[in-house]
Every structure is written in C-alpha cells, then in structure tokens.
C-alpha positions in Angstrom: -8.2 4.5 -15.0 -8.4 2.3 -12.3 -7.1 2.9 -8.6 -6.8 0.1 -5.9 -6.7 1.5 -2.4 -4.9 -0.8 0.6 -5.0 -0.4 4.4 -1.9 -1.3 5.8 -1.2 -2.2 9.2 2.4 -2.3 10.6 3.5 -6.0 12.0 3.2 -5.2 16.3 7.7 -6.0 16.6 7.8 -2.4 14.6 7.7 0.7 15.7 5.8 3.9 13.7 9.2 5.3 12.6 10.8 1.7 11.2 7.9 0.6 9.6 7.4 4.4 7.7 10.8 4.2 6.9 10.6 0.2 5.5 7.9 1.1 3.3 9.2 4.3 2.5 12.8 3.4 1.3 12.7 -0.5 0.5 8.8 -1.6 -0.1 7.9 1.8 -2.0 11.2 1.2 -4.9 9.5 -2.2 -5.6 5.8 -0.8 -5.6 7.1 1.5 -8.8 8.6 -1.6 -10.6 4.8 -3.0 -11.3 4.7 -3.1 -15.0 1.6 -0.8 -15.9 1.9 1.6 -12.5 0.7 4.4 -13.8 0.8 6.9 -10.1 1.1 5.6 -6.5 0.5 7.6 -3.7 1.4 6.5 0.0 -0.5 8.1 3.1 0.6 8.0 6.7 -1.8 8.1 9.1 -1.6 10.8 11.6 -1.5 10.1 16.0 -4.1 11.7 17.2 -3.2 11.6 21.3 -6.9 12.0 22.3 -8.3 9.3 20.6 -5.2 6.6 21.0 -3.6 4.5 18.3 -5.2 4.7 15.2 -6.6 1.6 13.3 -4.2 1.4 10.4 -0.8 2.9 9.6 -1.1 3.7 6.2 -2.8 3.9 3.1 -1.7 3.2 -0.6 -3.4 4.0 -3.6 -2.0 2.0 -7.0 -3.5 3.6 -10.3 -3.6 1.3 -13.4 -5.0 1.6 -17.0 -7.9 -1.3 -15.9 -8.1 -3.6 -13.6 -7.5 -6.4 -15.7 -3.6 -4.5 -15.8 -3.6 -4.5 -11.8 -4.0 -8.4 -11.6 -1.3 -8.7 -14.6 0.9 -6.7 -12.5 0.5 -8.7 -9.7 1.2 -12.0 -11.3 4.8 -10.4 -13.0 8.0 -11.1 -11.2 7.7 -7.2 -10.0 4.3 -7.9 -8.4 5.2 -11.2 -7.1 8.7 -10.4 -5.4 6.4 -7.3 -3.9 3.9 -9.3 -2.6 6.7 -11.5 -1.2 7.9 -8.3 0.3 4.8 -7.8 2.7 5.5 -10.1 5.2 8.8 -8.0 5.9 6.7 -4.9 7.6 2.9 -5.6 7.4 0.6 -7.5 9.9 -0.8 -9.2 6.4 -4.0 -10.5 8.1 -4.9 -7.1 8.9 -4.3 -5.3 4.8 -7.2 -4.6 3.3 -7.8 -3.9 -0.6 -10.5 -2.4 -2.5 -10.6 -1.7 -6.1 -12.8 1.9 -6.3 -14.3 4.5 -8.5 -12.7 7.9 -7.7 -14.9 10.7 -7.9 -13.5 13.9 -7.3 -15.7 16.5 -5.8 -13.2 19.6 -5.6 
C-alpha cells in the first residue's frame, strides 16, 4: 500500500471555520472520486493559544495500491477536476506532498 501525505495551508481571505468546512463538504466528496482511493483520512490541526498560529491547517493522507496508481489517479478526470479544485481554498504555494512508508509502532 502506498500512502501520500499533504500539508495544507488555508488561502489568508479564509477563515479556520470556512476553509474546514470547504474541504470538509465540497473538496473532501471529490478527493473519494480518485479511481484507486483505497482510505483517506483528513486531519485538522489544533490552535494552540500559547504558541500562536500553527504552520499548516491540515493534513491529508491518500492510501493507494502503489504509487504508480496515485499518479494514475491524478492524471483521471477525478484527479484532475480535484487538482483544479485547490486553488478554491488552499494557499497552493505553501502544500506540501510526500509519498512515505508507514510504520506503525503501536
């Protein structure tokens, strides 16, 4: 299995609660449409007060059977009207993507 992870930063015009809800209820619904999507996982990051605004908003994990299926996925109609999608909620020059090896621990 192969699991890409992205950090996602929300576009400065949006607040914390628009862009959660954006990816949430409209980006999320075209993330599941990738042909070969085998789990994804969305994670907010949380405030923390004392040590101000955190780095990144989010982070999204894609699982697929290789990686040669994640870049197929991305070049389908689904992947490309999601990558279209971006734009809409993101500060794109600040996502970050990494294709990793999970090894679970506990």
């Amino acid at each position: 299995m192969a699991k890409v992870v992205f950090l996602v930063t929300r576009r400065p015009d949006l607040s914390r609660e628009e862009f959660r809800s954006y990816w949430r209820d409209v980006h999320a619904p075209l993330v599941a449409k990738l042909p070969g999507l085998r789990k994804y996982a969305q994670n907010l990051v949380i405030t923390d007060p004392a040590q101000g605004e955190p780095p990144m908003d989010g982070v999204a994990e894609l699982w697929f059977d290789s990686p040669d299926a994640f870049q197929a996925a991305l070049a389908a109609p689904e992947g490309q009207a999601m990558l279209a999608d971006v734009p809409n909620f993101l500060d794109a020059t600040l996502v970050r993507a990494a294709a990793v090896d999970e090894f679970t621990i506990v």
